[in-house]
N, C-alpha and C positions, 0 to 999 in steps of 0.2 A: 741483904746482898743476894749473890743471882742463886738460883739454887733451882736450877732444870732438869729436867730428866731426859737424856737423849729416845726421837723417836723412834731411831734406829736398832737399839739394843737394848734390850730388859734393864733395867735396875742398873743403868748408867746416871748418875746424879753430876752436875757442873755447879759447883760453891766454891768458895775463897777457900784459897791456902796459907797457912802461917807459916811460922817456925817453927813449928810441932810435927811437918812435915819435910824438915830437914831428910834425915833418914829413904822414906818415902822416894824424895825429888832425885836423891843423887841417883839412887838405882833405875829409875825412870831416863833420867841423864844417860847413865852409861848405855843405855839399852839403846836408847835412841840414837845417840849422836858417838858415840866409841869412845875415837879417837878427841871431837871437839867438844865434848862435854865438859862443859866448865866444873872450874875448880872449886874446893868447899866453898873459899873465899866470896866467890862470886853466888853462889848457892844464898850462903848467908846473906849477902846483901838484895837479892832478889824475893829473899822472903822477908825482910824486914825494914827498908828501905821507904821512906815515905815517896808520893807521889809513883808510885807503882802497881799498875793490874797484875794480880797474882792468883789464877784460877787452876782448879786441878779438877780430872775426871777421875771419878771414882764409880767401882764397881765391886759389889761384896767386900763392901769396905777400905780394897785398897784402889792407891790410887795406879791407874794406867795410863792416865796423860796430864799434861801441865803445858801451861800460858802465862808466858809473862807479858806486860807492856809497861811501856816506857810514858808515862801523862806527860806533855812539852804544850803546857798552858799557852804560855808566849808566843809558838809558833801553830799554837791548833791544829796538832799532830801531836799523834801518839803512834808509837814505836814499837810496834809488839816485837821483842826483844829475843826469843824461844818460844816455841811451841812443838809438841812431839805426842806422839803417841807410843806408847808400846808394841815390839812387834805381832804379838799374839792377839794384838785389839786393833790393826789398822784395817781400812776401807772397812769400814764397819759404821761411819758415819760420825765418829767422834772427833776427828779432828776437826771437822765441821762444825761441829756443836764447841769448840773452842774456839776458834777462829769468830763464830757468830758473836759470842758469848763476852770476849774479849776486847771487840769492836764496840759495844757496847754497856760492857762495864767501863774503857777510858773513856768513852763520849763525846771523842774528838770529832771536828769534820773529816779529817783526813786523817788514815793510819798508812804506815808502810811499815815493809819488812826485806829484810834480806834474804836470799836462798841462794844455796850452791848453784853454780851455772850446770853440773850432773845433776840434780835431782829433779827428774823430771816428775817423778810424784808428786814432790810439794808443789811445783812449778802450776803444773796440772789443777791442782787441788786450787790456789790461788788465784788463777784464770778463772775457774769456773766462778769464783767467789765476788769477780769486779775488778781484780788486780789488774795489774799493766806493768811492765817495763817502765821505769823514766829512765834509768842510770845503771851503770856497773862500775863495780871498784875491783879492781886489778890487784892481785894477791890478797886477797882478804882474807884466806884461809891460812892455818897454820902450812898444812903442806905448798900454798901456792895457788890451790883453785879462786879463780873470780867468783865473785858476788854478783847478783843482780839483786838491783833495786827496785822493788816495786811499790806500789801506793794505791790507795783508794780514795776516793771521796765519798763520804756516805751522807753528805751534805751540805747544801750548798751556805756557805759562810754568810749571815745577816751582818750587813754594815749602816750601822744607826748614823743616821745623819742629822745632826744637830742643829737649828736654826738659832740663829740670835735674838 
């Protein structure tokens, strides 16, 4: 499995996460996201859930950021679902190294993700990475905020053409 060392920051490592890192993810969760930080519920199923990219960074052993994706075989796209880092650890290059990391453990052609239409940091970070706008969904936040939708393609789809 992936197991990187960001080359941004000393003794940053990117490996799979289980559910040993239950605990770990939530206070990761609260840190990053407050108010939208999912519920154990969802935690648990994000760590245990088949057909699911589930990476954390980790630094002296604990973790400071986490990635999930969503593998959609069928539509060759993958959904990275969360991603965040902690505040004491961001612009330090590691959400980068998840987002890279992420893209490439689901192995789709095409990923997308959602982000608050305020968050220009992520928005920022995203851009720079390939992303784009296709779409936005209107109240997709709990309090009301839109979403935008963006996607990438990281490769262009081979379509086998079968002769009789």
């Amino acid at each position: 499995m992936l197991n990187e060392t960001s080359q941004n920051v000393p003794g940053v490592e990117i490996t799979a996460a289980t559910w040993r890192d239950l605990n770990e993810l939530r206070a990761v969760e609260h840190d990053c996201f407050d108010h939208d930080a999912w519920s154990l519920i969802d935690l648990i199923g994000v760590l245990t859930l088949p057909g699911t990219s589930r990476l954390k960074a980790v630094v002296n052993g604990r973790m400071v950021g986490f990635a999930a994706g969503d593998i959609r075989k069928d539509e060759a796209t993958g959904w990275i679902s969360t991603i965040g880092v902690i505040g004491a650890y961001r612009r330090l290059g590691i959400g980068s190294r998840l987002l890279n990391a992420s893209e490439k453990d689901m192995a789709m052609p095409r990923v997308c993700l959602c982000v608050r239409k305020s968050n220009q940091p992520a928005i920022q970070l995203y851009t720079r990475h390939g992303y784009h706008v296709f779409d936005h969904w209107e109240r997709y936040y709990e309090d009301g905020e839109e979403a935008l939708v963006m996607e990438k393609y990281l490769r262009s789809q081979r379509i086998k053409i079968e002769t009789a």
